[in-house]
N, C-alpha and C positions, 0 to 999 in steps of 0.2 A: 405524576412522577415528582418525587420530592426535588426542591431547588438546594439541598447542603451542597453547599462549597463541595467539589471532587476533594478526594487524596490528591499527590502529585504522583505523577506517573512514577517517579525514580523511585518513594516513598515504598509506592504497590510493588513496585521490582523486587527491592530486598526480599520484602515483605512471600514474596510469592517464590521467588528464588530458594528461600530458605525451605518451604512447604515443598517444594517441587522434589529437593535433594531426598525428604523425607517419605517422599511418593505419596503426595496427598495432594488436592487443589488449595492455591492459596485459598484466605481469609477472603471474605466480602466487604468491598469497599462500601463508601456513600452512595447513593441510589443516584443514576444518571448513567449517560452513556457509557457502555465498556471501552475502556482504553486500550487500543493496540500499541503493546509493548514490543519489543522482540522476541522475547524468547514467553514473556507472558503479562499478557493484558491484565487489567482491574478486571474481579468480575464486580456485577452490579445486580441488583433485584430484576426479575423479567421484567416488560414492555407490558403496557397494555395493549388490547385485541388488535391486529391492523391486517390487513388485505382481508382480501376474501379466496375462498378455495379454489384454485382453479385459475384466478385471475393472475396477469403477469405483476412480476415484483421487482422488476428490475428495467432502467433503460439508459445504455450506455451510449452517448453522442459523444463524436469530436471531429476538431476544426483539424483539417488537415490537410488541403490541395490550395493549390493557386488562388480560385476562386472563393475558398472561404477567408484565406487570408484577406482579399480584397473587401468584402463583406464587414460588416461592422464597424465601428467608427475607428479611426487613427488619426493620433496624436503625437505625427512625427516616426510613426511606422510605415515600411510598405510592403506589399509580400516579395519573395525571392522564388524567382522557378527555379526550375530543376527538376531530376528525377525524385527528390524528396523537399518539395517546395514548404518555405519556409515565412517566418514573420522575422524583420531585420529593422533596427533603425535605420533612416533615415536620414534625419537629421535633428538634434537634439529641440526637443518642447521646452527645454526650462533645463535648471538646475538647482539641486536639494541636497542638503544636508543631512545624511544616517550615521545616529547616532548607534555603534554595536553595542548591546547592552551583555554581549557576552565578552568584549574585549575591553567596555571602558574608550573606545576610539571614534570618535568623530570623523566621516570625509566627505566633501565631496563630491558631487556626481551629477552627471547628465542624464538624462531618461526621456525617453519617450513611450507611450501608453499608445495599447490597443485594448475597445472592447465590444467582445462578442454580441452578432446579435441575443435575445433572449431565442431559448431553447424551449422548446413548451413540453414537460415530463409526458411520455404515454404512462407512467408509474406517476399520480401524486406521490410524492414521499414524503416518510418517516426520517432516512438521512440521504446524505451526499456528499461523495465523495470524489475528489479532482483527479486528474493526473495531467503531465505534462512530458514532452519528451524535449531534449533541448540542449545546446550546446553553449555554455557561457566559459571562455577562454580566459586566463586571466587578466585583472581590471573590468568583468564585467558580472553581472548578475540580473537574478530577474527578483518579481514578484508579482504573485499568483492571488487575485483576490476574486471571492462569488457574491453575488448579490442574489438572495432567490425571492420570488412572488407568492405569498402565502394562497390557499383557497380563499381566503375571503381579500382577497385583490391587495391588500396589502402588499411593502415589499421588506425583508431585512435590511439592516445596514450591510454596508460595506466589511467580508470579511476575508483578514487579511489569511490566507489559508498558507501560506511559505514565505520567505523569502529566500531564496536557495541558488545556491551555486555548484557548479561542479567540483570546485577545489576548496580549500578553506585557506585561501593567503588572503582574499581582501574583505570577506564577511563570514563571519561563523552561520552555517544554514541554519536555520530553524521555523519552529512554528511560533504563532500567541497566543497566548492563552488569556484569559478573562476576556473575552469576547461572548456577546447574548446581549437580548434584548428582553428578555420573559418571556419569551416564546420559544427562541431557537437560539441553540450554542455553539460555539465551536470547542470538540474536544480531541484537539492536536490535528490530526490530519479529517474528522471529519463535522462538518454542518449537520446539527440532529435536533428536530421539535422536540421540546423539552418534555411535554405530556401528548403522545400519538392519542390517549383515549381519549380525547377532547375531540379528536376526528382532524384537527387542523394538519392542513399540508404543505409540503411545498409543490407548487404546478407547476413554475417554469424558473429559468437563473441564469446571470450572465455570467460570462468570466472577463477578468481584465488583468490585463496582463502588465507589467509596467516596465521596461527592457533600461538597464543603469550601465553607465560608463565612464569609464576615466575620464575628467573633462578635456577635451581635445585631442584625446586618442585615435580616434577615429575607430573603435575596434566596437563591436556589434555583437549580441547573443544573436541568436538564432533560436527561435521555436518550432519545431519539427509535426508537431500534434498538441493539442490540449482539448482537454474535453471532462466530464464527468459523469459519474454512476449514482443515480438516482434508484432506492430503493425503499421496496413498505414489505418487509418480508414478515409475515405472519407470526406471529407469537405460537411456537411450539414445541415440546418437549421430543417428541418423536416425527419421523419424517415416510411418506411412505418409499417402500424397497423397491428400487430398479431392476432390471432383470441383467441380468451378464450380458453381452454383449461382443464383448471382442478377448482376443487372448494376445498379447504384445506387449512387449518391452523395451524401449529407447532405452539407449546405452547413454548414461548419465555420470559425470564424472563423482566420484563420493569424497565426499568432506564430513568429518567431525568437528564439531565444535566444541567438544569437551576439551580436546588436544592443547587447546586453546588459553585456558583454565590458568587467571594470572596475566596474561598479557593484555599490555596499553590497558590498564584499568581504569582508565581515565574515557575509553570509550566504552562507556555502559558495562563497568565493574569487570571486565574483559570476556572470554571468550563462551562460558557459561551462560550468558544471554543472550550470543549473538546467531540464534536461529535464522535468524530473520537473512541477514548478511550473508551467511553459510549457504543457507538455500538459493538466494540468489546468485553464489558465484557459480553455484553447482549450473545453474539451468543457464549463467552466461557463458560457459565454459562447453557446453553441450552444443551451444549453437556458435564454436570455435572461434571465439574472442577470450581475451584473456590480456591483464595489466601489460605493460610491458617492463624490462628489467629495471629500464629507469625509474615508471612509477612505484618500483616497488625496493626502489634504494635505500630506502626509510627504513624499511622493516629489520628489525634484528636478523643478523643470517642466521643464527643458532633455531630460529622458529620454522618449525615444518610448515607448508602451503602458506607460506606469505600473503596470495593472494585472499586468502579468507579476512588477515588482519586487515590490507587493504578494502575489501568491500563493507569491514565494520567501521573503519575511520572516515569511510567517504560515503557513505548512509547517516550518519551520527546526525541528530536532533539537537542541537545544545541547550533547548529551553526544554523540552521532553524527556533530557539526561540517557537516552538511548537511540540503538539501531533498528527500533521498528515502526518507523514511522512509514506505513504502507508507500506513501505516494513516493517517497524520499528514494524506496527501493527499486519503487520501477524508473524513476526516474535517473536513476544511479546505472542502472540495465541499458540505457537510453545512450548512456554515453560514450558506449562500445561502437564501433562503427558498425553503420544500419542494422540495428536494432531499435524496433519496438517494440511498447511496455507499455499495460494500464495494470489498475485496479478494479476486480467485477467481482461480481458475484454470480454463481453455479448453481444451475437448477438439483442437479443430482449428479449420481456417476457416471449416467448416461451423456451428459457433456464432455465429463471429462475422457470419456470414451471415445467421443467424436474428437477431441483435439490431437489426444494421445494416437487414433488411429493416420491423424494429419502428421506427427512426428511431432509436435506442440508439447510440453512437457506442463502440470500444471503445479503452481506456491498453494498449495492449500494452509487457510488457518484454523489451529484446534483447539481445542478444549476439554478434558477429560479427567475423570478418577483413575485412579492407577487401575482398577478394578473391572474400567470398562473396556478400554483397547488392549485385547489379549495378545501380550510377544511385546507390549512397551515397556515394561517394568518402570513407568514410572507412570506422575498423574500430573495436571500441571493445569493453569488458571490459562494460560493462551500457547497456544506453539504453533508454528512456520514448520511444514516438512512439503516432502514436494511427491506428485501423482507422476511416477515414472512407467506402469503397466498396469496390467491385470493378469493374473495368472487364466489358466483353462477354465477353472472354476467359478472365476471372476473377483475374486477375491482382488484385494488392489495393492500391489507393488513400488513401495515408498521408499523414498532417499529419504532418512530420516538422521537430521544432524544431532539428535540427541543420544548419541550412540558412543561407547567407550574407543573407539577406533574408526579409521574412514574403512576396513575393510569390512565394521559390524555394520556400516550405515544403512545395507541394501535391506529392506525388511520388506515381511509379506503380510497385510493384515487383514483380517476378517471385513468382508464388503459390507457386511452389516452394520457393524460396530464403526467401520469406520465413515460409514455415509451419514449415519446418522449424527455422528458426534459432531461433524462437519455444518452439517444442513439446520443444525437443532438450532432455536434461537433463546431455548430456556433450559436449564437442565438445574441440578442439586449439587449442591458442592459439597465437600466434607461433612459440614455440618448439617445436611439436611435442609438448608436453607436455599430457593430456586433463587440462580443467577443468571447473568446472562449467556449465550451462547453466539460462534460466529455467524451462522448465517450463509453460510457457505461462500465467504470473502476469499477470495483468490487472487495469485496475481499470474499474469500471462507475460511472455517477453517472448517475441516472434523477430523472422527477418522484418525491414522498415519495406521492404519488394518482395512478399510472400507467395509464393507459389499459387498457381488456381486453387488448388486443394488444400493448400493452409489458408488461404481465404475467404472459399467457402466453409470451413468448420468453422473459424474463427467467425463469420455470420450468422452459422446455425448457432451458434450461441451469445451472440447481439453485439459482439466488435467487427465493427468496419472498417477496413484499413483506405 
């Protein structure tokens, strides 16, 4: 895989924003990992060959009970029981100085560090990707960094994958970017071997978490879950067909993002990008959470569904220049009371079968020609819409925010067309030229005390709550 400098994600935005209006997939950026945008990633050149047929491609771990809190080294951390047992300081390791390179401001701060034992991948992978669930109040924040173990015993640096807070009064969240070693990168939310054909992998990776606060506040994040999805998903243009399976449809609130078109352009050129955000209020909103009037004092009243602009300004990326920073989203879902949230990836429709039959609604991410997804009249380099049923047929039943109205949102699309578009991790873009595909990237947000039956679906398809 070639090592050119990326575009910047915001660069690729315009850039594909503009293609999308026209119903065609953006341009192809520089060869490297595709960027998840909100409303639409980079595409980039396929992968070289990785997994094998048959073999699993995916393995979702995370720290999340008493005991794993206790587990791994602490540095001024200790865990918190409860019915959703947590990692809390303690008492402050030290104090440092964060410079926000998005405010220009210097402060401050107390911290104390936890970090995970090593995980050992049942997937060597190709990438990896974090999530976190977690409460940081104001005056506090965290930061989320991976360290992974190559095949040949080697280890990466230290990569800083967030720094992130739930509000943006004391650090603007973000990712960083220019991180790699020649081997492996960071591109915004995910850790990716820069060439898979080499055969090089990641086996195993810690996480570390570094918990900041006011100095002498006394006031604590809480971390509720963290963990990662490790994946080598096969280079393919096509995917084999699932068979139907269930007929049902969760009642999911609908949102457009078109509506939107013009406002806060300052988060991610406003509401024409913000798939990502729209999708996720829909599926926070389903599981009967929702902003309250105060957090949404901010919002113009003249602007219908407020709460959409609110989940595009508290998603925002500020180094990324947008709202689709996957882990950002579910972490955002997280902040709702008891709710959980990762980022995975989905064998087929047959998962999404099994979650949707739990009541579990799924964030699918796409990619498509206007030409391929029959009923979307448009074509687009990435897009966020969400798996709300399946007809008798089996065809699959999408909230899809790309839609001229929240009444047009509910659409029905062809199971073919759209698993494949889904599952593909190569496909051809306007020009003829193969780029990448998602891979069947998803995001899940569940109760944080999920039912026997939304727990076991969510294990038939590799999240343990």
């Amino acid at each position: 895989m070639s090592k050119t400098a990326p575009l910047s994600r915001r660069t690729v935005l315009a850039a594909a924003v503009a293609a999308a209006a026209a119903g065609v997939a953006g341009p192809a950026a520089a060869a490297g990992r595709p960027l998840q945008v909100s409303a639409l990633p980079r595409e980039v050149p396929g992968r070289g060959p990785a997994g094998r047929s048959g073999s699993p491609t995916v393995d979702n771990h995370a720290w999340t009970s008493y005991e794993d809190w206790r587990g791994g080294a602490a540095q001024g951390t200790r865990p918190a029981a409860g019915t959703r047992p947590g990692l809390v300081i303690d008492r402050a390791a030290g104090t440092t100085a964060y410079a926000d390179p998005h405010t220009g401001t210097t402060s401050t701060w107390e911290y104390a560090v936890w970090t995970s034992p090593a995980h050992k991948l049942t997937v060597p992978a190709t990438e990896v990707i974090a999530s976190w669930n977690a409460h940081t109040p104001a005056g506090t924040w965290l930061q989320a960094e991976l360290r992974g173990t190559y095949s040949d015993g080697t280890e990466t640096p230290w990569y800083v994958l967030a720094r992130w807070a739930a509000g943006d009064g004391d650090i603007k969240r973000t990712s960083v970017d220019g991180q790699g070693d020649g081997r492996s990168s960071v591109w915004t939310d995910t850790v990716a071997i820069g060439n898979p054909a080499s055969g090089l992998r990641l086996t195993a990776y810690r996480l570390r978490l570094t918990l900041y606060r006011r100095p002498g506040s006394g006031l604590t994040p809480t971390v509720w879950r963290a963990g990662a999805m490790g994946s080598d998903v096969p280079d393919r243009f096509t995917v084999p067909a699932s068979a139907p399976g269930l007929a049902k449809e969760l009642v999911v609130p609908r949102y457009s993002q078109e509506i939107h078109k013009g406002q806060y352009p300052e988060y991610d050129n406003g509401g024409e990008a913000w798939c990502s955000p729209t999708s996720s209020q829909m599926i926070i909103e389903y599981w009967g959470r929702r902003p309250t009037a105060q957090d949404l004092a901010w919002v113009n009243p003249a602007y219908a569904d407020p709460q959409v602009c609110h989940a595009a300004r508290f998603t925002y990326d500020h180094q990324y220049g947008g709202c689709g920073n996957w882990p950002f989203n579910a972490a955002y879902a997280a902040t709702y009371q008891d709710l959980g949230a990762v980022v995975t990836r989905l064998r087929s429709l047959t998962d999404a079968e099994t979650l949707i039959a739990a009541g579990i609604p799924v964030i699918t991410s796409m990619s498509f020609l206007a030409s391929e997804l029959t009923g979307a009249g448009y074509g687009t380099a990435g897009h966020l819409m969400t798996v709300i049923g399946f007809t008798s047929g089996g065809d699959v039943i999408s909230n899809d925010p790309a839609s001229p109205t929240n009444q047009a949102v509910r659409r029905v699309y062809r199971r073919r067309e759209f698993e494949n578009i889904w599952l593909r991790t190569k496909r051809y873009n306007a020009s003829g030229k193969a780029v990448s595909g998602p891979g069947g990237v998803s995001y899940l947000y569940f109760p944080a005390q999920p039912t026997s039956r939304q727990r076991k679906a969510l294990a038939q398809v590799g999240v343990v709550c």
